[in-house]
Structure formats: structure tokens, C-alpha cells
C-alpha positions as CSV (number, residue, x, y, z in Angstrom):
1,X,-43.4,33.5,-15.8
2,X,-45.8,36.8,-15.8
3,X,-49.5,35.7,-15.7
4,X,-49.7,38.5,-18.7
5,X,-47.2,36.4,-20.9
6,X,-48.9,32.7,-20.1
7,X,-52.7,33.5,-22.0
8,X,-50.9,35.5,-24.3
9,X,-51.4,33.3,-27.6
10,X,-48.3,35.5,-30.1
11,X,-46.6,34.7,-26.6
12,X,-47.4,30.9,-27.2
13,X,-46.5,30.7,-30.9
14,X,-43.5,32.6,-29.8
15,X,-42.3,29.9,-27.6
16,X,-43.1,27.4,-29.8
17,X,-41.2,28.8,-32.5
18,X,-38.1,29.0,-30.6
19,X,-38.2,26.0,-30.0
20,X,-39.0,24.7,-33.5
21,X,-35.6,26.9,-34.1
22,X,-33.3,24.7,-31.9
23,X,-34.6,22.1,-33.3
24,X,-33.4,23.6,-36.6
25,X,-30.3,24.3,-35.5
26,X,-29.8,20.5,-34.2
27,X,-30.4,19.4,-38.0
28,X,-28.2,21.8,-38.9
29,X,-25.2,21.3,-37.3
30,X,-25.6,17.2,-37.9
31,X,-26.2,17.9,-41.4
32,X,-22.6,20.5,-41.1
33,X,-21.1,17.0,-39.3
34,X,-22.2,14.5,-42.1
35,X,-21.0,17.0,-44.9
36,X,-17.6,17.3,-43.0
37,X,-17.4,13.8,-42.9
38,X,-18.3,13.4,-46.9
39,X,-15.8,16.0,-47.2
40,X,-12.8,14.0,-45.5
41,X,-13.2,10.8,-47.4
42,X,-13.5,12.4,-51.1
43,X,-10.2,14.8,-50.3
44,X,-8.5,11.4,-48.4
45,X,-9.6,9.5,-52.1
46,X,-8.3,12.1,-53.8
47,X,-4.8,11.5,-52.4
């Protein structure tokens, strides 16, 4: 990484936003899973 970028401190909170966004985006898509799954057994209960 460029010495210019690494005592940067917006390039710090940068980096650890991104990474607070994956993190996001891990929730998410479990939280799409478990819905999906919620989803099945009311439609198969409806049958």
C-alpha cells in the first residue's frame, strides 16, 4: 500500500467502513436466507 494512504486517517475510516459494509452485507443475505425459509413453510402450510 502507498505510504501516503497508510497515515491517512479518512483513509483508515475508509477501510474500516468497508469492512463494516461486508459485514452488512453477510447479515443481509442470512437475514434474505431465513425469510426465504419463513416463506416456504407458510406457502407449503397454505397448501
Amino acid at each position: 500500500m502507498d505510504a501516503r494512504f497508510r497515515d491517512d486517517p479518512n483513509f483508515n475510516l475508509l477501510l474500516e467502513a468497508a469492512a463494516a459494509l461486508e459485514e452488512l452485507r453477510e447479515q443481509l443475505g442470512e437475514a434474505e436466507d431465513m425469510l426465504a425459509l419463513i416463506e416456504d413453510k407458510w406457502v407449503a402450510g397454505k397448501k
